[in-house]
N, C-alpha and C positions, 0 to 999 in steps of 0.2 A: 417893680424890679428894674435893674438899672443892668446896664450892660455899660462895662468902661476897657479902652485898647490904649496902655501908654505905651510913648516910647520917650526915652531918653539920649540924648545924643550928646557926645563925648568930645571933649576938646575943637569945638566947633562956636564960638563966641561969636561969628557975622552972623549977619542976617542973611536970613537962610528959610524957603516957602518950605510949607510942612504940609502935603496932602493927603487926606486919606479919602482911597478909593474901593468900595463895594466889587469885589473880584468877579460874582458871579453875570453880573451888567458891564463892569466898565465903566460903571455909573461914577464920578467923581463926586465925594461927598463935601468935602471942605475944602478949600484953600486957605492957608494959615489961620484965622480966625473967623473966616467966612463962610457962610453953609450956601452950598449952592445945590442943595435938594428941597423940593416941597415938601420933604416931608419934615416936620420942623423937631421929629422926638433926636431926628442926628444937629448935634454940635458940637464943634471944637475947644480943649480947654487948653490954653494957653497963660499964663503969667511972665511978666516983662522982665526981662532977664534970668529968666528960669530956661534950664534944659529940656523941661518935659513937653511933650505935645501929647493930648489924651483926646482920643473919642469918644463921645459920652451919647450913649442911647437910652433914653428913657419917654417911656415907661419900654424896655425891652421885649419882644414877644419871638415865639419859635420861631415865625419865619423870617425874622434878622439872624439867626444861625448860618454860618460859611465862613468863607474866606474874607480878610482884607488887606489890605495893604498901605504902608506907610510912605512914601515919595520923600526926600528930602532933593532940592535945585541944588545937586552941587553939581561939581565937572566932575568927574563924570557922576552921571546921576546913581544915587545909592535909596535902594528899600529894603522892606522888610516885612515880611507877612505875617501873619496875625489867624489863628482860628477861634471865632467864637460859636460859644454853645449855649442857647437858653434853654435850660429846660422848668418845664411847670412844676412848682410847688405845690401839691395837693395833700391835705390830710384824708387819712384813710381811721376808722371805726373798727378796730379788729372786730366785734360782733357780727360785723355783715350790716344789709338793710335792714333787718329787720329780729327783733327778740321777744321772746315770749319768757313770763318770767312768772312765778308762783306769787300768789298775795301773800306775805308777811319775809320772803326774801328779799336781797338784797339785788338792786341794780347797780353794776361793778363792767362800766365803759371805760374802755382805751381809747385812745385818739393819737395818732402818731404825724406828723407834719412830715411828710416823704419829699427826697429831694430839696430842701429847705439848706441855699447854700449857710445860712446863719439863725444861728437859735432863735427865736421867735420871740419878739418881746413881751408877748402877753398869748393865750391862749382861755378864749370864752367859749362857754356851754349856755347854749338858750333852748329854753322848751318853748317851741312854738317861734311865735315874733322877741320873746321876753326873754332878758340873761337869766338863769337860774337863780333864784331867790335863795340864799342860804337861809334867811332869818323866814321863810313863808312855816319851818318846821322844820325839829331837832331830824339827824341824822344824814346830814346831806354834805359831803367835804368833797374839795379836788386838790388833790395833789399835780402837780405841775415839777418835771422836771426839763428845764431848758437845753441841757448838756444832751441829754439823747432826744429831745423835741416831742416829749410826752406827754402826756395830762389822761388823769384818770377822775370819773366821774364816780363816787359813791354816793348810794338812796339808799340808806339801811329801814329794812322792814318796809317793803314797798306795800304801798296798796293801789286799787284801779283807779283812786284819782290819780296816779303819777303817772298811766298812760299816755303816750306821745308821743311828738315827733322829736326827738333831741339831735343839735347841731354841735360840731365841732367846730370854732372858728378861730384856728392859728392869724397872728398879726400878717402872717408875709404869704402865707398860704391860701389855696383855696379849701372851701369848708368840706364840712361830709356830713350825711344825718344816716339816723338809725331811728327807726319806729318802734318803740318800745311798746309793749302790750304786757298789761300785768293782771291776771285772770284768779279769779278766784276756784280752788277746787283743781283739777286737772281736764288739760286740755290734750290729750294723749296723739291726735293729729299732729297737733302744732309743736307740741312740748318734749316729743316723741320718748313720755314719760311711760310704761306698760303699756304700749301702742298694741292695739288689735291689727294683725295684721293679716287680710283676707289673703289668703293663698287660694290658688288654681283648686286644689282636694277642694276645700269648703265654697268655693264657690261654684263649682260642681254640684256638690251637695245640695246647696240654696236652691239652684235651678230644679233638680229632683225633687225635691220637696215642695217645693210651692206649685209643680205639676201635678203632686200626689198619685203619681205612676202606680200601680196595681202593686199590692205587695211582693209577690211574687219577682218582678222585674227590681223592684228598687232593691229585694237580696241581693240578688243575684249582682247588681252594680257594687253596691256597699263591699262586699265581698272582695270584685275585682280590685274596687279603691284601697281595701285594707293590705292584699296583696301588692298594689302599686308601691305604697309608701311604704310596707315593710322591705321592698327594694332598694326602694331610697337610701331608705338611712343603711343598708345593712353596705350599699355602692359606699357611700360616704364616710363609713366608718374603714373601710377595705382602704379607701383616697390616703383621708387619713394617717394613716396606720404603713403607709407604703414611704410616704416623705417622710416622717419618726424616721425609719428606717434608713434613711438617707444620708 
């Protein structure tokens, strides 16, 4: 990433020092074609008989973000301040880290390049260390649009060999993976496909039961618990039924 500050100066044909100085230090970074920083990513761009004088920061990073300012040696002296702003390019996986995905469906990833001041000239998908293989087997396409900085990844009719880690890697951006898991059968934890879900009442229960409390006692609970829940729902249907009304 390149960070550039020009300035152009107007009916000004002598010679004439152009420096740009880092506002938040006072640090003086160049004098007309000279850099007087160690740090060597700032230089000045200058062409002989041109108007323009530019700062040129590269490779650019967040904390070259503030203020700067332009110096031109006339009588009286004339500037001009400058704000720059880096910010990181990151591709983000609408899936999240991680997906769980049925055997014989499709695996159907986004990738979107965030912050990317300019479309991205290429955008790759690697499983593992390795780009995606289109030719390893039929069903595998990426559509790629530049204008909105997109790329989508299709595996039609997955099976658990296509488990893995898959990467997003825009040209100008940083990358993103997603762990794809593709399970045979249902995985109703993970897939939160008819997921059993232990509620407080059945876990109740469990505990009763594996004590094997006297008959007597474990009525008498079951009972209060039927009572309990027919609370519940009858509280929730009243909830309900009160915002309708609303």
């Amino acid at each position: 990433m390149v960070g550039l500050l020009a300035l152009k100066m107007i009916n000004h044909r002598e010679l004439l020092a152009v420096s740009w100085i880092r506002k938040r230090d006072l640090h003086i970074l160049t004098v007309g074609v000279h850099t007087y920083s160690s740090d060597a990513r700032f230089a000045a761009l200058h062409t002989d008989g041109s108007d323009e004088w530019t700062l040129r920061v590269a490779p650019a990073q967040p904390r070259d973000s503030g203020g700067y300012e332009c110096q031109v040696s006339t009588e009286p002296k004339i500037s001009l301040s400058f704000r720059l702003t880096v910010v990181v390019s990151k591709a983000e996986i609408l899936s999240g880290p991680e997906l769980f995905v049925r055997a014989g469906s499709d695996i159907n990833l986004t990738c979107i390049a965030r912050h990317a001041p300019d479309p991205p000239s290429f955008i790759y998908w690697y499983r593992g260390p390795h780009v995606v293989n289109y030719a390893q087997r039929g069903g595998i396409s990426v559509e790629t649009e530049q204008r909105t900085r997109t790329s989508r990844l299709l595996i039609a009719r997955a099976s658990p060999r296509d488990s893995g880690n898959y990467t997003c890697a825009p040209s100008s951006s940083d990358s993103a993976s997603v762990v794809v898991h593709v399970v045979s059968g249902e995985r109703p934890a993970a897939m939160q496909s008819k997921a059993f879900k232990m509620t407080p009442q059945l876990m109740i229960l469990t505990v009763i039961t594996s004590r094997s409390l006297a008959r007597p006692v474990l009525s008498t609970i079951l009972n209060f618990l039927e009572l309990f829940i027919f609370y519940q729902h009858q509280l929730k249907a009243y909830t309900t039924k009160k915002i309708v009304n609303r």
